[in-house]
C-alpha positions in Angstrom: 1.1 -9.9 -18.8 3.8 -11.7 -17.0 7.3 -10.4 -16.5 10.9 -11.9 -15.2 11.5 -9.5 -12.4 14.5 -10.3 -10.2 14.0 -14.2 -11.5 10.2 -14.3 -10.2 7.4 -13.8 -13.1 5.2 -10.9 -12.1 1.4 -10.0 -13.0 2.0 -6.8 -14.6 -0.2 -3.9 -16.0 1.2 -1.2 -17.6 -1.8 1.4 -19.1 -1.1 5.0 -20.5 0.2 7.0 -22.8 4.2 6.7 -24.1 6.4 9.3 -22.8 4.1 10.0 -19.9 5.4 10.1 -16.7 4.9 6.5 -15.0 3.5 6.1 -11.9 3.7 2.7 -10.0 1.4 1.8 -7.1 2.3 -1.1 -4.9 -0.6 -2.6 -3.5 -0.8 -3.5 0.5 -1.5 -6.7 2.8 1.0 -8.7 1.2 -0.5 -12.4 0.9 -3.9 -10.9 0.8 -3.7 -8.0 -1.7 -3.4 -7.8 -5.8 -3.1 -5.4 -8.1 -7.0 -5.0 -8.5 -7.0 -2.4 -5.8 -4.6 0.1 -8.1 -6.1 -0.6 -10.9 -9.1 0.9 -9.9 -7.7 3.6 -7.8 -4.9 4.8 -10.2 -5.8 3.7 -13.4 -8.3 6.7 -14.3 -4.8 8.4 -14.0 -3.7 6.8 -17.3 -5.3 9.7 -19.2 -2.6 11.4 -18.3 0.2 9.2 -16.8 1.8 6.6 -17.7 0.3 3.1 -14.6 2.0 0.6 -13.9 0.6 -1.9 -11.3 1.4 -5.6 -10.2 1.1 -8.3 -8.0 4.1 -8.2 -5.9 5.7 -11.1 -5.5 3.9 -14.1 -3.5 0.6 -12.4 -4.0 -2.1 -12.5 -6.3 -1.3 -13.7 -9.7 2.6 -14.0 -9.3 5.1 -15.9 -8.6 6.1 -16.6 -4.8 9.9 -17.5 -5.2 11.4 -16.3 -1.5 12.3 -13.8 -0.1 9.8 -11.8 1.0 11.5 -9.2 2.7 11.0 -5.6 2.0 14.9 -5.4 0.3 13.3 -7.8 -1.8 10.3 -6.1 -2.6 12.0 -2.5 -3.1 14.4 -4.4 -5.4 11.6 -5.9 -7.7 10.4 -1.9 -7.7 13.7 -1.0 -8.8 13.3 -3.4 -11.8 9.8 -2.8 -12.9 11.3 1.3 -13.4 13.8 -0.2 -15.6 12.0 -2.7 -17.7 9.8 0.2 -17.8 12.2 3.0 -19.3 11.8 5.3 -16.7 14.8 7.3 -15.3 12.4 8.8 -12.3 8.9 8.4 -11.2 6.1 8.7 -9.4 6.0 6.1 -6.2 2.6 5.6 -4.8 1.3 2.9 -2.2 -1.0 2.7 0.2 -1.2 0.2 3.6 1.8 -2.1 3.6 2.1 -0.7 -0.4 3.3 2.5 1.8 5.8 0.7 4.0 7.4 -0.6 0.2 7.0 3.2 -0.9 8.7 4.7 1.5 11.5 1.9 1.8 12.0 2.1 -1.9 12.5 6.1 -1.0 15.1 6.2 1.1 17.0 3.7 -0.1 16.5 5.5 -4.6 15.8 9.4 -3.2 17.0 10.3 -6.5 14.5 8.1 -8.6 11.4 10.0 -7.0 9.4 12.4 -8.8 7.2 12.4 -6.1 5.5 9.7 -3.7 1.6 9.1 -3.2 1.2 7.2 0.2 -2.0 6.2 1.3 -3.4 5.1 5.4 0.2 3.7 6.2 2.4 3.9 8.7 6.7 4.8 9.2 7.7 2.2 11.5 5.6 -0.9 13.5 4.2 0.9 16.3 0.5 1.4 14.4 0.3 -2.3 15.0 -0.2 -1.7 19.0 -2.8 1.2 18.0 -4.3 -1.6 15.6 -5.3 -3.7 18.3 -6.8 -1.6 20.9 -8.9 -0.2 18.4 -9.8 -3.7 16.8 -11.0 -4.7 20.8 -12.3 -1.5 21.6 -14.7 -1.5 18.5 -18.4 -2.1 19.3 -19.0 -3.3 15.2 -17.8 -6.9 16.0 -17.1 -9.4 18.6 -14.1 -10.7 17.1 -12.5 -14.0 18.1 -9.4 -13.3 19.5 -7.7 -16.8 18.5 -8.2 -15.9 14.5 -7.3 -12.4 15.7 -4.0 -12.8 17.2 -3.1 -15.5 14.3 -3.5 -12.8 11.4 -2.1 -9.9 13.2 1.1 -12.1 14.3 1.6 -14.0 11.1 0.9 -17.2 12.6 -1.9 -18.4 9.8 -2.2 -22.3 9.4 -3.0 -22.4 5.5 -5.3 -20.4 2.6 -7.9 -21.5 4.1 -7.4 -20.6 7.8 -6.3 -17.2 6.4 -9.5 -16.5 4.6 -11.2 -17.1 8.2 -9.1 -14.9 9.7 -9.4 -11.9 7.2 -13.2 -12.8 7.0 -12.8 -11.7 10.8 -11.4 -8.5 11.0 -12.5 -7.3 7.9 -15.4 -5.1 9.3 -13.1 -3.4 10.7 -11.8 -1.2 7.4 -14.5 0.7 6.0 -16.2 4.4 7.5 -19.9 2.5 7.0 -20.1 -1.3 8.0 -22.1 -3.5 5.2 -22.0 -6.6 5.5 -22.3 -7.7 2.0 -19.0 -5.6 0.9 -17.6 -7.6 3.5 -18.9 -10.5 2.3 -17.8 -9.7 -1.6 -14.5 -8.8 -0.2 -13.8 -12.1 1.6 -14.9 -14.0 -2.0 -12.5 -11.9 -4.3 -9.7 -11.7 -1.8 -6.4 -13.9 -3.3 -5.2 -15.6 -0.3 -1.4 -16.6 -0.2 -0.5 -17.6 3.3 3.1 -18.2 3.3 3.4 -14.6 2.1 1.5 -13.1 4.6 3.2 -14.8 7.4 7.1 -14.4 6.5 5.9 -10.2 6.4 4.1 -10.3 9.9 6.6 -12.4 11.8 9.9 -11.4 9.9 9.4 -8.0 8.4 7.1 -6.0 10.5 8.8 -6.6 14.0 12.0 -5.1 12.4 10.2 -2.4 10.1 11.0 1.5 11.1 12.4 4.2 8.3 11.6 7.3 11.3 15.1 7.9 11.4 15.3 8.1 7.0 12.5 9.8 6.0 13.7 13.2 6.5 16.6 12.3 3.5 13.3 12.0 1.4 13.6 15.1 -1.3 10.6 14.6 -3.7 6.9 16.1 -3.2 4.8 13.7 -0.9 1.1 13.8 -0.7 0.1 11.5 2.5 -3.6 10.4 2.8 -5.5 9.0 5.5 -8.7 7.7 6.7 -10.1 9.6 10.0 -11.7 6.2 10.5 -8.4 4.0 10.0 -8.5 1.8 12.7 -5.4 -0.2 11.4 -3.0 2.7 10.5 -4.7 5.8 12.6 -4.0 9.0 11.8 -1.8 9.5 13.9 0.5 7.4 11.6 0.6 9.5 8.5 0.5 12.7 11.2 3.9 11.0 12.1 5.3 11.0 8.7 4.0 14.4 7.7 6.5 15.8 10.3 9.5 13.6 9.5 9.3 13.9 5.7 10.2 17.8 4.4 7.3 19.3 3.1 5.1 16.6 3.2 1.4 17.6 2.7 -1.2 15.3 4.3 -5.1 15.1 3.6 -7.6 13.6 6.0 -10.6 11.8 4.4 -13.4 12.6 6.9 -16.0 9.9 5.6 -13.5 7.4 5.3 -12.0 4.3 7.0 -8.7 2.4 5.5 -9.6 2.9 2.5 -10.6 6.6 0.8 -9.5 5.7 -2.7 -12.8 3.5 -2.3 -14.8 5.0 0.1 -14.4 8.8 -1.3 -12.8 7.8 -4.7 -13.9 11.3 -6.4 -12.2 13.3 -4.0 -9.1 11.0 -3.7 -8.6 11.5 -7.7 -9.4 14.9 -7.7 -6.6 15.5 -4.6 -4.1 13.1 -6.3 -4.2 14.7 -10.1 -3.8 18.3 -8.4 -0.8 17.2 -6.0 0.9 15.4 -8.8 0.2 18.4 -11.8 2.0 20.6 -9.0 4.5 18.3 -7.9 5.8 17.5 -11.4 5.9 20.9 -12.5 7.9 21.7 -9.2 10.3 18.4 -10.1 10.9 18.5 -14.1 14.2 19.5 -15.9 14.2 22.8 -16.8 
């Protein structure tokens, strides 16, 4: 369904039992991603929870009124919760969905039942990681012109990002096959304006190191070992700067163990949030 958020129609999902507690994923790559990703990831959770998932504004399905800063982003989070019903829930997002998630954190502490994050990163320093791993990687030759252009936000059109995402895309995953890659590229939603403004405008300015430690809910931080993108290193990083964060590695995993080791990703994410809610609801 579509929903006025903010004054830009959202793609919206909303699955689960009334008077559950809601969860709501945020999706990464902004420009590139769509709710499909937590849809498949969290929605098995609607057995229990109330998911709500979306396209964020400028990607996939919804409307791509400007801006496309993170205020703006954390804002449209902000009203999703209330034209949900929800007084607090459960923030969860992984890649640039986590940069969103933990924005939306410390700037709504007191909203949070708890916060999923998933292969993401506090601040803009995995993006220099990012790139010596992407060169030092035997899997692909890249070309460095298509390179540079997606990683700096400097993407002509659609179609030259589709190239470009075609090009680093066998990168992400623990076991390389080709046709994934291939499916990936065809399925991919490609807004380029989107992407851009966030890699030119948001990421050089992007850091919450020096907030997280206000962060008071449960958070459950996931990783890759394989992440060439957002190493480990990354949620390492936040694991020490938010209290009592608990982080799990995914051994058999690249960017993406919600895919890649799905079963155990579920089965980790139920058990955090069935403690984390008990730990968090009124008495």
């Amino acid at each position: 369904m579509f929903v006025e958020i903010n004054g830009n129609a959202l793609d919206v999902e909303l699955t689960g039992p009334e008077g559950a507690p809601l969860i709501i994923v945020h999706h990464g790559a902004p420009g590139l991603g769509s709710k499909a990703e937590p849809r498949a990831s969290f929605g098995p959770l609607a057995d229990t929870y109330r998911v709500l998932v979306f396209d964020a504004r400028g990607s996939g399905n919804s409307e791509g009124k400007e801006p496309f800063t993170h205020e703006q982003w954390v804002a449209d989070v902000e009203a999703l919760r209330e034209w949900a019903g929800a007084e607090r829930f459960v923030m969860a997002g992984g890649s640039y969905g986590g940069f969103i998630s933990m924005e939306y954190a410390v700037r709504h502490p007191e909203r949070l039942l708890a916060m999923v994050l998933r292969d993401t990163s506090p601040d803009s320093s995995n993006e220099e990681l990012a790139r010596a791993n992407a060169l030092a990687s035997a899997r692909v030759e890249l070309d460095l012109e298509k390179f540079g252009r997606i990683m700096d936000g400097a993407v002509r059109d659609d179609d030259d990002l589709r190239e470009c995402w075609a090009e680093i895309l066998p990168l992400y995953d623990h076991v390389y096959d080709p046709a994934v890659v291939a499916r990936k590229v065809e399925q991919t939603p490609y807004r380029y304006r989107t992407h851009n403004y966030a890699f030119t405008h948001n990421m050089p300015a992007y850091d919450v190191t020096d907030r997280l430690g206000a962060v008071t809910c449960p958070t459950l931080v996931t990783v890759g070992r394989g992440d060439w993108i957002t190493p480990v290193s990354c949620s390492e990083r936040i694991v020490e700067l938010i209290p009592g964060a608990r982080l799990e590695v995914f051994e058999e995993s690249g960017h993406s163990p919600q895919v890649e080791e799905a079963e155990k990703f579920q089965s980790i994410v139920r058990s955090f949030l069935r403690e984390a809610l008990e730990r968090t609801a009124p008495a």
